[in-house]
Structures are given as C-alpha cells and as structure tokens.
N, C-alpha and C positions, 0 to 999 in steps of 0.2 A: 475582528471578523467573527461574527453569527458562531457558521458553522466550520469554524477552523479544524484541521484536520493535525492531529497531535500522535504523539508515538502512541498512541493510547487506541486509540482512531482502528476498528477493524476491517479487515481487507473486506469485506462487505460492505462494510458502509463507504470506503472509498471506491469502489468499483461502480456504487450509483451516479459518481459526480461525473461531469461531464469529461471527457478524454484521459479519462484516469487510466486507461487500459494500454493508453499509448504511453503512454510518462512510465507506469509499470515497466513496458517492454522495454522502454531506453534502459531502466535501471535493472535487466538484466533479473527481475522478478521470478524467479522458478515455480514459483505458488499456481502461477495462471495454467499452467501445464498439469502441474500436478493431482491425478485424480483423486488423494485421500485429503486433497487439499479443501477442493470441494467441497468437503462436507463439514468441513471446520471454519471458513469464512466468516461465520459470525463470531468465533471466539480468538481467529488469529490477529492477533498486533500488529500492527505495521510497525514498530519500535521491535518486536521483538524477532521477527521474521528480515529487519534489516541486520541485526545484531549475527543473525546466525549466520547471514550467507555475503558478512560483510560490504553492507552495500550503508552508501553517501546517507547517512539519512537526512541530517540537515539538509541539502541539495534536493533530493529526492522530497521531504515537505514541503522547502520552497516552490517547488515546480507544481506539486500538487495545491496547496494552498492557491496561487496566485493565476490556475486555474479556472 
C-alpha cells in the first residue's frame, strides 16, 4: 500500500485520511481532546501515543490502513 499508515505515521497525517477520527474515537484516542495536543500533531506517533495510553495498535492500524 502507497500510503500505508505505520507506528511511524503522525496523528496529523492520519487525521487527513478519510474516517480516521472515527477509528480514533473507537480506540478510545485521548489525543483528539486534548488541547496541548494540538499543537503537537505533526510530531505525535501514533506507535508512540498507543504505547502510552495502552491502546491495540496492531488492530488499531489495521482499521486505519484498510480504510
């Protein structure tokens, strides 16, 4: 896939893809809320921000990828 989305992958650039924001919300994402979050979105990991708040990341890619 192109543009596959990897733990590497920033919550910026996965919020442009289509229904990213819902998949987010299933997994329970705290980022979307978060105001100092905001302003970090181009440097936050999605690998690293599942890491911290325990969340599926494998599952959580698949969903996003296959999006």
């Amino acid at each position: 896939m192109q543009n596959e989305i990897t733990e590497n992958t920033t919550l910026a650039k996965i919020l442009k893809t289509p229904n990213a924001k819902e998949i987010l919300k299933k997994y329970n994402l705290p980022c979307l809320q978060c105001p100092m979050a905001a302003y970090e979105m181009g440097v936050l990991e999605i690998g690293k921000i599942a890491k911290m708040y325990n969340i599926d990341i494998k599952g959580l890619l698949n969903e996003l990828n296959q999006n």
